[in-house]
C-alpha positions in Angstrom: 55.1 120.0 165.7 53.2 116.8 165.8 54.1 116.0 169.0 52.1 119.3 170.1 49.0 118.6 168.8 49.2 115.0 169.5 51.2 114.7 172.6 50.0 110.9 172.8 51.5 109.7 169.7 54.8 108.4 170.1 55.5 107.4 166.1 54.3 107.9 163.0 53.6 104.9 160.8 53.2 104.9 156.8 53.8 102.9 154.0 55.2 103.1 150.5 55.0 101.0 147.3 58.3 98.8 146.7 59.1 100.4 143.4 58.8 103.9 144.2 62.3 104.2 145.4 62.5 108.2 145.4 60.1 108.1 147.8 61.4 105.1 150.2 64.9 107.2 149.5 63.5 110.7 150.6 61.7 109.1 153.7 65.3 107.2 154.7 67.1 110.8 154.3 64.3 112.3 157.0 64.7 109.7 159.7 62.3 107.3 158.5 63.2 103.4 159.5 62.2 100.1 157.6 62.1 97.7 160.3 61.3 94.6 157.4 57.5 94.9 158.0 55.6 94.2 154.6 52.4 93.9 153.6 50.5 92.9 150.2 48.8 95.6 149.2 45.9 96.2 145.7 49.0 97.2 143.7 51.9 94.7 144.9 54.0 94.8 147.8 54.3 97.9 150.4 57.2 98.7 153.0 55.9 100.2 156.4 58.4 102.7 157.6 58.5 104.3 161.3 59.2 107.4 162.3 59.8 107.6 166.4 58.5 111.2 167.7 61.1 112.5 170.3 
């Protein structure tokens, strides 16, 4: 569905909070890959996760 409305876009980035690990455990069940990217964000440390669009 993304794809169609942005046939340019190839993946979709986001990031999560290291503690919230339902979340970082839901977007692992969908696809989602940690690739070790990490950034310091206002609340602590975030994990950028990757999602390649087929």
């Amino acid at each position: 569905m993304i794809k169609l409305s942005h046939p340019d876009k190839d993946e979709i980035i986001l990031t999560v909070h290291h503690s919230n690990v339902p979340a970082i455990n839901l977007y692992k069940k969908v696809g989602f890959i940690d690739k070790g990217y990490r950034f310091n964000g206002e609340e602590g440390e975030e994990f950028i996760y990757h999602f390649a669009l087929d």
